[in-house]
N, C-alpha and C positions, 0 to 999 in steps of 0.2 A: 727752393724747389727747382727752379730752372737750371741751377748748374748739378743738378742730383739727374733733371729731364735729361740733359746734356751727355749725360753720362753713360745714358744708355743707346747702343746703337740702334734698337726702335727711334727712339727721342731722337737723335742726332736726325736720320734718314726723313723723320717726319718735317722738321724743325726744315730744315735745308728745301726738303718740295713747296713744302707751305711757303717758303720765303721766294722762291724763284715767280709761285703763281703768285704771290702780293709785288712781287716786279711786275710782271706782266701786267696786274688788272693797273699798276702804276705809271708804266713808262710803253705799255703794251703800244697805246694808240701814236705814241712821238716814235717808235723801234718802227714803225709799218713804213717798208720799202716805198711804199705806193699808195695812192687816195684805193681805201676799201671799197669804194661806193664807186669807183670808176668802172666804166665798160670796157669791153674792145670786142672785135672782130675774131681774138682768138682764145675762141672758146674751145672748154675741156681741154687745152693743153696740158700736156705731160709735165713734168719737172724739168726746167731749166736754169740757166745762169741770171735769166730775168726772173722767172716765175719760181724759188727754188718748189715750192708745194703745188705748182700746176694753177691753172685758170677754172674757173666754175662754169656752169651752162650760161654765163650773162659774160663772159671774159674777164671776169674781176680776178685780179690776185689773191690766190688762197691763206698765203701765212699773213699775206696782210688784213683779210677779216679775220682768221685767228685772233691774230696778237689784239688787233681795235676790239674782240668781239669781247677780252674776255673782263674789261671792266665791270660789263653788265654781269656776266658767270657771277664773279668774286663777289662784288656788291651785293647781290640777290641774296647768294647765301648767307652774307651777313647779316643785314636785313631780316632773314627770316630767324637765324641763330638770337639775335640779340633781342628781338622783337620777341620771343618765347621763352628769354632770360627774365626781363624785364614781368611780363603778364603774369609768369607762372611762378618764380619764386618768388615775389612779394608777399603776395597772398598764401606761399606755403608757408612759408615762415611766421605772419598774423594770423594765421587760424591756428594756431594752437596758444596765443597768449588774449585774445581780442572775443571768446565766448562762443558759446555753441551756436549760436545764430550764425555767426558770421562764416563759422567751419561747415554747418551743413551747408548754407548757403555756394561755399567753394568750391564742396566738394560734388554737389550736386551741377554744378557749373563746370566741372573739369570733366565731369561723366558725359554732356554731354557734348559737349568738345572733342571726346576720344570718339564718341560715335559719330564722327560726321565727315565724310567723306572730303579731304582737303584738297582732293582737285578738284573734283565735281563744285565744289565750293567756292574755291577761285573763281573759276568758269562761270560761277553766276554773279559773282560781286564784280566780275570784269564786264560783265554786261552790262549789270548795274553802272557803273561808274566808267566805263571807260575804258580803253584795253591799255594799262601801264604797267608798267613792271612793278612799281613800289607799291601799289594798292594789292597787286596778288599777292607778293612777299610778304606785307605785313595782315593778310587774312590768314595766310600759312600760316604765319608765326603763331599767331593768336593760337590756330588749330595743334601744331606742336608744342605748345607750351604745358599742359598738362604731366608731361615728361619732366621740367625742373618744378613744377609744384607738388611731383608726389616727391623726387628726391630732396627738396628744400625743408619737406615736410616733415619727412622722414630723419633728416639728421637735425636738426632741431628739436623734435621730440626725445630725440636722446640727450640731446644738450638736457631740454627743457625737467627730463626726471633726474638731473643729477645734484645731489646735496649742494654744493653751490650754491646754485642758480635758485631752489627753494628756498638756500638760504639768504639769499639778495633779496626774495620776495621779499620775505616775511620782514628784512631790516629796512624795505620800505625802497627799494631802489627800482625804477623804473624801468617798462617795457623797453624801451628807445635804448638804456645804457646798457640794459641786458642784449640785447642783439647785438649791440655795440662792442660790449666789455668779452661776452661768451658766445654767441653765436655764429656770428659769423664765421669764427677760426674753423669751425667745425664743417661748416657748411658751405665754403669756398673749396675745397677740393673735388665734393662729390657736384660741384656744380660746373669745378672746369671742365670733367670729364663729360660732361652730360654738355657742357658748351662745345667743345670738340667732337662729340658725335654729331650733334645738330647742325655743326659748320657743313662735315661731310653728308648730311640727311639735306641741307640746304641746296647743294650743288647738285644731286641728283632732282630736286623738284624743279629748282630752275632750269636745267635742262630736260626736264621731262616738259615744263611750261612752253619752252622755246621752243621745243623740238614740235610741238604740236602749234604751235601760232601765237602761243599766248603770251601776254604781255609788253610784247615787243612790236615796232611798228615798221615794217617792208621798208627798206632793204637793210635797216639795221641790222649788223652783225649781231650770232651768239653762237656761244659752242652747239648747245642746242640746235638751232635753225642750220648751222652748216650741214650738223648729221644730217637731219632732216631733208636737202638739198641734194645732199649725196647720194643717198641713199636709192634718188629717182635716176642715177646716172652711171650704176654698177656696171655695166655692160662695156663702157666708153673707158671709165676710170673706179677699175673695183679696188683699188687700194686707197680710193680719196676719203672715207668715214673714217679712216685709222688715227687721225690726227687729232682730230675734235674727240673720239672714243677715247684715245689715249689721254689726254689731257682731262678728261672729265674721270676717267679710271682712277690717273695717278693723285690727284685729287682729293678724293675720295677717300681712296688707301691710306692716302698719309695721314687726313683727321683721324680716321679711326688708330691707325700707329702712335700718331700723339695722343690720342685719348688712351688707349692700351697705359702709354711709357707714363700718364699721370695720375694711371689707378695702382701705377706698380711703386711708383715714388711715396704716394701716399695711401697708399694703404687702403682704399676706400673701396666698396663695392656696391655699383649704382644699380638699383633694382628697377630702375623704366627701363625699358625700350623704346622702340618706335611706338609711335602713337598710333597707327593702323593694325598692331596686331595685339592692342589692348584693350579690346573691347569689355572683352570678359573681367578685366582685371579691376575690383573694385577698389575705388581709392581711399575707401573708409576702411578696409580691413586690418590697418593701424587704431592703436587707442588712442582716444584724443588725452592731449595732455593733462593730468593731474596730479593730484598729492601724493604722496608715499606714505604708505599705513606700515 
């Protein structure tokens, strides 16, 4: 599948951004010209031969909180990506072999998950616990994860009604080998794609996190918090938000490119969205898995 991704110049264009920002959140903080957390006297400076991105309202060098900032960016959005891999397709995959208990039980669990406000929700388990990054991220997750439990769900039940697989039942072969032997082939593609949206759904939370105070602890860089910092400084230096906005744009764009270039390679077509604009959408209006008459 990757040299199929490859092939395409979506895939190519994504493959290439994604890898420059996994340099960054990797070698981001050793590439920084200068201590990000340093002062100086020469604040809001312009772009120089020292400063190439200019000084902030504290004199600190700009491309050097970039580059330091964007370990946290990257990580977050992992964090919340994987952290709603994990929650969401396990459970979509066992409710349809594991009985009607366990599937209303899921499904009613994933309902009201899609109802719940995932900032607003951060915002109170940050209180509860702490203002850290990793405790908001993995509350996000939990809150976007209903997005790979309807589609884990959903392509397994296709698995689950196909002659086959009733015919495994019936010769006495196990849940565990069936997921094993037949499902998952099935169920790994409509999940990269739903993985690769949520990378790019990640990076816009975390910066919408940052950008509003959350998670992160003063003077810690983040792509988020720079916008944020700039933002109050238009007048002095209105071209300074463009770097942090760019970098969180391109980002973005490219998960959604690579998720595009690996529903075009396979064939698949994921029916979640974003988890905020699914309220309405009930996640039992699939049939639960059974026998063929």
């Amino acid at each position: 599948m990757i040299r199929r991704i490859l092939a395409l110049t979506t895939g190519r264009i994504a493959v290439v951004i994604l890898t420059v920002v996994a340099l960054l959140a990797l070698l981001g903080p050793l590439l920084a010209p200068q201590n990000p957390l340093a002062t100086s006297g020469d604040t809001l400076a312009a772009a120089s031969g020292e400063h190439w991105l200019g000084t902030d309202y504290l004199g600190r060098d700009v491309l050097s909180r970039l580059l330091d900032g964007s370990r946290v960016s990257v990580l977050g959005s992992l964090e919340v990506a994987l952290t709603a891999l994990v929650v969401g397709s396990i459970p979509g995959i066992l409710s349809v072999y594991l009985g009607r208990v366990f599937e209303w039980l899921t499904l009613r669990l994933a309902d009201t998950l899609v109802a719940l406000p995932f900032l607003l929700f951060a915002v109170a388990v940050i209180a509860l616990l702490g203002n850290g990054i990793t405790q908001a991220m993995l509350v996000t997750g939990a809150l976007v994860s209903p997005l790979f439990y309807r589609v884990s769900r959903a392509a397994t039940l296709a698995v689950a009604r196909s002659p086959y697989v009733e015919a495994a039942l019936i010769s006495g072969a196990s849940i565990g080998w069936i997921v094993r032997r037949h499902v998952w082939a099935k169920v790994l593609p409509p999940l990269a794609v739903a993985l690769a949206q949520t990378i790019g759904t990640g990076f816009v939370i975390v910066s919408s996190l940052t950008f509003l105070g959350i998670g992160v602890q003063p003077p810690e860089p983040t792509w988020g918090g720079l916008l944020a910092s700039d933002l109050g400084y238009l007048g002095q230096q209105p071209w300074a938000p463009l770097p942090p906005a760019l970098l969180i744009m391109a980002t973005v764009w490219a998960a959604n490119l690579l998720a595009d270039a690996i529903r075009d390679v396979s064939g698949t077509a994921t029916s979640g969205r974003a988890p905020a604009g699914a309220g309405r959408n009930r996640l039992d209006e699939t049939a639960p898995a059974g026998g063929t008459t």
